[in-house]
N, C-alpha and C positions, 0 to 999 in steps of 0.2 A: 141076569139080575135075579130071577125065580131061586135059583140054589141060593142067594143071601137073606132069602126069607126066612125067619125061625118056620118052625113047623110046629104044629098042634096048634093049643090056644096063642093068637095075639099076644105078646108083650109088645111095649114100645122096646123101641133100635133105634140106635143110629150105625151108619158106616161114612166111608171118604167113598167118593165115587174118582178113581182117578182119570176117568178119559172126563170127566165136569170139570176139574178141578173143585168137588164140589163137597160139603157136608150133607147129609140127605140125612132128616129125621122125622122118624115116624110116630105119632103121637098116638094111631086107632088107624083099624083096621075098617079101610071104611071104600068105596070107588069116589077116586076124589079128580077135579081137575089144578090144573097152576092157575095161579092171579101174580104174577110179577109185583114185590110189593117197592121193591127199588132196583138199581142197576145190581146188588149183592145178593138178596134175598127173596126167594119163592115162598109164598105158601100154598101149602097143598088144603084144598078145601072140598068138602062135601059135596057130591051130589044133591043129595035127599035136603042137606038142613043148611049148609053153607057154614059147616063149623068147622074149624082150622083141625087136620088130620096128621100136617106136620109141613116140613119148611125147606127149604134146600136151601145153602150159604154158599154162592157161588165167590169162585177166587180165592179160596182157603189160601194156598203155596202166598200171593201176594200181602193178602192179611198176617199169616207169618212171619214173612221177609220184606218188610218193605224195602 
């Protein structure tokens, strides 16, 4: 996962993580942990402040294809 990171300054990204099936988006470049916000959607949240750093949409392939 370290090689999908831009290098230099932070921009936000996003990617498909295929062995998740999942969307991972990164909002800020921050040490964050997961809060599960329902059975489809993570957010990733801040250590320091508890501010949303980005989100992971699990079950893309389904959301697709019902």
């Amino acid at each position: 996962m370290i090689k999908l990171v831009p290098s230099g300054c932070f921009q936000p990204y996003a990617y498909y993580n295929e062995d998740m099936d999942a969307l991972q988006v990164y909002f800020k470049d921050s040490s964050s942990y997961t809060k599960p916000l329902n059975q489809n959607v993570e957010l990733h949240l801040s250590h320091e402040s508890d501010e949303i750093t980005g989100a992971t949409i699990l079950g893309i392939k389904k959301l697709i294809n019902p």
